[in-house]
N, CA and C atoms as a LAMMPS dump frame, in Angstrom:
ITEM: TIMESTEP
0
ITEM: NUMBER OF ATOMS
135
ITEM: BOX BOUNDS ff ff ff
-5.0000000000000000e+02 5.0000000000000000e+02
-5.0000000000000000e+02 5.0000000000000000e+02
-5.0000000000000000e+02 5.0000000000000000e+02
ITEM: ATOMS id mol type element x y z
1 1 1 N -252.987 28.386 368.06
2 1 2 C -253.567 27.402 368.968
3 1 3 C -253.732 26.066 368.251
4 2 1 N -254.13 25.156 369.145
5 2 2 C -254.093 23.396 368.24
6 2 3 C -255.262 23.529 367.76
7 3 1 N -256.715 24.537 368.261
8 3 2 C -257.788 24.085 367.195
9 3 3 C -257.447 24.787 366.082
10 4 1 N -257.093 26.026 366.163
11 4 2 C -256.883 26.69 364.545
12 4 3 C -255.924 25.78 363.663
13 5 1 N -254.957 25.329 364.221
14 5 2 C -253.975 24.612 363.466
15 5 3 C -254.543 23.202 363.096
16 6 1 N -255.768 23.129 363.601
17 6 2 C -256.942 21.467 363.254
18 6 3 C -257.322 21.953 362.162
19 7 1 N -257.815 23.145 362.298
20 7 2 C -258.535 23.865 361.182
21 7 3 C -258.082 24.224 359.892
22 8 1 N -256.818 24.19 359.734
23 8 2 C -256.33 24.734 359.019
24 8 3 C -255.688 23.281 357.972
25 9 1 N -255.497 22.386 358.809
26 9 2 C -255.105 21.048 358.494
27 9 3 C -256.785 20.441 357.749
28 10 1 N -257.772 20.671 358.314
29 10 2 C -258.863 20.003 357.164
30 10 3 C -259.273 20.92 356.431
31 11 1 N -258.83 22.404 356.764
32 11 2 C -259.319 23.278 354.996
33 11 3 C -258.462 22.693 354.133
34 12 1 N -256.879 22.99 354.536
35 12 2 C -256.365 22.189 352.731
36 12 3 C -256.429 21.181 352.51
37 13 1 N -256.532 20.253 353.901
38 13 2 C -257.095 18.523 353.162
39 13 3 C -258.01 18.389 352.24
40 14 1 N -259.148 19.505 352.702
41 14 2 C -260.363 19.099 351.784
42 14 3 C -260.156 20.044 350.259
43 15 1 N -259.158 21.261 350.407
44 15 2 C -259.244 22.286 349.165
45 15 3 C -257.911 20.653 348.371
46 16 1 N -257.416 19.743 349.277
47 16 2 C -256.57 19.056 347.747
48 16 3 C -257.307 17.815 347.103
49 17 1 N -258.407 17.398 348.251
50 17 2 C -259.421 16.474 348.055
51 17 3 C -260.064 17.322 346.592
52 18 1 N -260.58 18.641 347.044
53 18 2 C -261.466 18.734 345.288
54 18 3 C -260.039 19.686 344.647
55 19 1 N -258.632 19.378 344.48
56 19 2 C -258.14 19.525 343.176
57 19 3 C -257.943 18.131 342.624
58 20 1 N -258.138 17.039 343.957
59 20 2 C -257.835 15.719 343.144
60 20 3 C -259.33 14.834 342.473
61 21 1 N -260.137 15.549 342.507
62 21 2 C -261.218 15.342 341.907
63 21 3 C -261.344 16.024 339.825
64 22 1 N -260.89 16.614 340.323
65 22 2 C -260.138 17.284 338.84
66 22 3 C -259.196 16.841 338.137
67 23 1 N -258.68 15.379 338.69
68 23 2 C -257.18 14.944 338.021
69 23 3 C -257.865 14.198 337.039
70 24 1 N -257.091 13.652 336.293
71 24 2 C -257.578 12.427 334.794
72 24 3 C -256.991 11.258 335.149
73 25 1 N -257.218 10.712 336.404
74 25 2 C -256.567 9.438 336.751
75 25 3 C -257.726 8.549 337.478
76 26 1 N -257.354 7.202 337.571
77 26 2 C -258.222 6.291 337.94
78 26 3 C -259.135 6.718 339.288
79 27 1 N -260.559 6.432 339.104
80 27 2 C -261.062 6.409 340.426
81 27 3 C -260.729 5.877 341.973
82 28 1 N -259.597 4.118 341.539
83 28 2 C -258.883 3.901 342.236
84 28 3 C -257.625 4.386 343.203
85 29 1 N -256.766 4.932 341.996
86 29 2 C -256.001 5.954 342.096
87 29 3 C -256.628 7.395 343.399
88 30 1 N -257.388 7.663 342.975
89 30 2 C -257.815 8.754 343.672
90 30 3 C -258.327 8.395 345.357
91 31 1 N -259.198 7.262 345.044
92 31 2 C -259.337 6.812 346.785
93 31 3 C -258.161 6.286 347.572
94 32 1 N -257.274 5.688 346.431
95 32 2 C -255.643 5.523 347.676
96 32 3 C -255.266 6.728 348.195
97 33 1 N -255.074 7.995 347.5
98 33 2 C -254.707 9.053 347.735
99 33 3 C -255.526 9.746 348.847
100 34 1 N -256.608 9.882 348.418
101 34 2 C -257.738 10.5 349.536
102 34 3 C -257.659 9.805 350.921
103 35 1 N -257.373 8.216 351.057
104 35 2 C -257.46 7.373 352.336
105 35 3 C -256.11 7.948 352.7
106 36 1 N -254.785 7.86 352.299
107 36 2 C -253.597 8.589 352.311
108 36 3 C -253.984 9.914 352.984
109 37 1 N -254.565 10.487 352.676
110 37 2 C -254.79 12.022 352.683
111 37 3 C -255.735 12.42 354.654
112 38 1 N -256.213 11.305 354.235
113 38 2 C -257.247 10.996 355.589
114 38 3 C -256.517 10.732 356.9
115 39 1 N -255.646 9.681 356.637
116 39 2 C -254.663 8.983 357.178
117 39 3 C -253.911 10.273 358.061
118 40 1 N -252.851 10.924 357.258
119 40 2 C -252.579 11.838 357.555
120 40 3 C -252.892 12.799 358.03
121 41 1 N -254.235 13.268 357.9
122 41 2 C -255.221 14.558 358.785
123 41 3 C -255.4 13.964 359.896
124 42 1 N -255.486 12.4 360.053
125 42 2 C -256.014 11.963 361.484
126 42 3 C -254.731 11.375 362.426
127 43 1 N -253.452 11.462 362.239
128 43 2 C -252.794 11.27 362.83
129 43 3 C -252.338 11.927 364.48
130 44 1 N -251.996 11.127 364.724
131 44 2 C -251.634 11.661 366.369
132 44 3 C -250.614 12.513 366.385
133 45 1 N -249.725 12.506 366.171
134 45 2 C -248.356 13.372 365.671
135 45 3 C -247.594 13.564 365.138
């Protein structure tokens, strides 16, 4: 169904959100990626 498949789209958004909290790269770096990351979970299609 489209909610499970919602669901399933912000568990691994958020399980790559905290592996990218674990990276050794700029804080900057990391919020392009995360807004990127956001971007993409909230898209229309």
């Amino acid at each position: 169904s489209a909610e499970a498949t919602k669901n399933a789209i912000e568990y691994y958004t958020n399980k790559a959100f905290s592996v990218l909290e674990t990276l050794n790269i700029s804080e900057d770096k990391k919020n392009v990626l995360k807004q990127f990351g956001t971007q993409l979970m909230n898209r229309d299609d």
